[in-house]
C-alpha positions in Angstrom: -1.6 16.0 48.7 1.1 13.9 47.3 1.7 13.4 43.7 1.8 9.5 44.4 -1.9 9.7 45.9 -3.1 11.8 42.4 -2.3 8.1 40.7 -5.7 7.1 42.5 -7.4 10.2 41.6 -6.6 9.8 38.5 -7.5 6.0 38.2 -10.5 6.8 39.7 -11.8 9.2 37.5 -11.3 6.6 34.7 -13.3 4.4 35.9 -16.0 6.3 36.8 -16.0 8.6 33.2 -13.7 7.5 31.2 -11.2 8.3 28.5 -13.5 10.0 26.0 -14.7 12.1 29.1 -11.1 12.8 30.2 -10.1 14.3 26.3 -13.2 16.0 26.5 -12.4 17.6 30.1 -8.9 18.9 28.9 -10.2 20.0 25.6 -12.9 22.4 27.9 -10.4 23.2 30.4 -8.0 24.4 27.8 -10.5 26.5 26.3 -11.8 28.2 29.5 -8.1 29.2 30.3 -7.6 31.0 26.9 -11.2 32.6 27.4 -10.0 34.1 30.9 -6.6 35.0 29.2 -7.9 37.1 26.8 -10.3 38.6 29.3 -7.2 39.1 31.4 -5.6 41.3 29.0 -8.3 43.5 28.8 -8.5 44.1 32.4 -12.0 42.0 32.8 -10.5 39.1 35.3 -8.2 39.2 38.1 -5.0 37.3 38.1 -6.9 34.7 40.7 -8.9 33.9 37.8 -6.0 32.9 35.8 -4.7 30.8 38.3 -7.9 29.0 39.3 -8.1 28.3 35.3 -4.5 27.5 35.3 -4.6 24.9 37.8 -7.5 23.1 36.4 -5.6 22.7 33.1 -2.3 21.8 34.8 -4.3 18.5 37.4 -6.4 17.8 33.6 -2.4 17.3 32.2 -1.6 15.6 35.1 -4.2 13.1 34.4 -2.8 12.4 30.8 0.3 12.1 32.0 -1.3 9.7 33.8 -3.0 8.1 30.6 -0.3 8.1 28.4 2.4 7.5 30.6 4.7 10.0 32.6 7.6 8.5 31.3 6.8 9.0 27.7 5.7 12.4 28.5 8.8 13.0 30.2 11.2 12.1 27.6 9.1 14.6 25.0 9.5 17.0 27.6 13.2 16.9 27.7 13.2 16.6 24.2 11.8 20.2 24.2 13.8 21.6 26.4 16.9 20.4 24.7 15.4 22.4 22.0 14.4 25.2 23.4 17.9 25.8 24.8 19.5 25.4 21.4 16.9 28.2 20.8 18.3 30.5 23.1 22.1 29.6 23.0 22.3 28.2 26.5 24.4 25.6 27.6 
């Protein structure tokens, strides 16, 4: 799927839950991939695990992207990576 068609998706699921529900999705998303990365470390899930939590936070970012706006999000990004490579002494 296209990352123009997830703007429907994502409209979509506004409409039909909301914002509150959206925070509230991320917020439990978030939590379940830290849950499975600490179980990870102890040897109790499978890298598949991590990656099916993973993806569910990464399309739950997507969607605020969405929210908030991908350009603002964007420009914060860069802003961090300008940073991050100050960090590191890159050019």
């Amino acid at each position: 799927m296209e990352k123009q068609q997830y703007s429907d998706i994502f409209q979509a699921t506004l409409e039909k839950w909301g914002e509150e529900a959206q925070y509230d999705q991320i917020i439990e998303e978030c939590a379940e991939l830290i849950a499975a990365l600490k179980h990870f470390k102890r040897g109790r899930v499978t890298e598949d695990h991590i990656v099916d939590e993973l993806a569910d936070v990464i399309l739950m970012s997507q969607q605020l992207m969405y929210m908030f706006g991908e350009g603002r999000v964007s420009q914060a990004i860069d802003k961090k990576i300008y940073k991050l490579r100050s960090l590191l002494h890159t050019p």
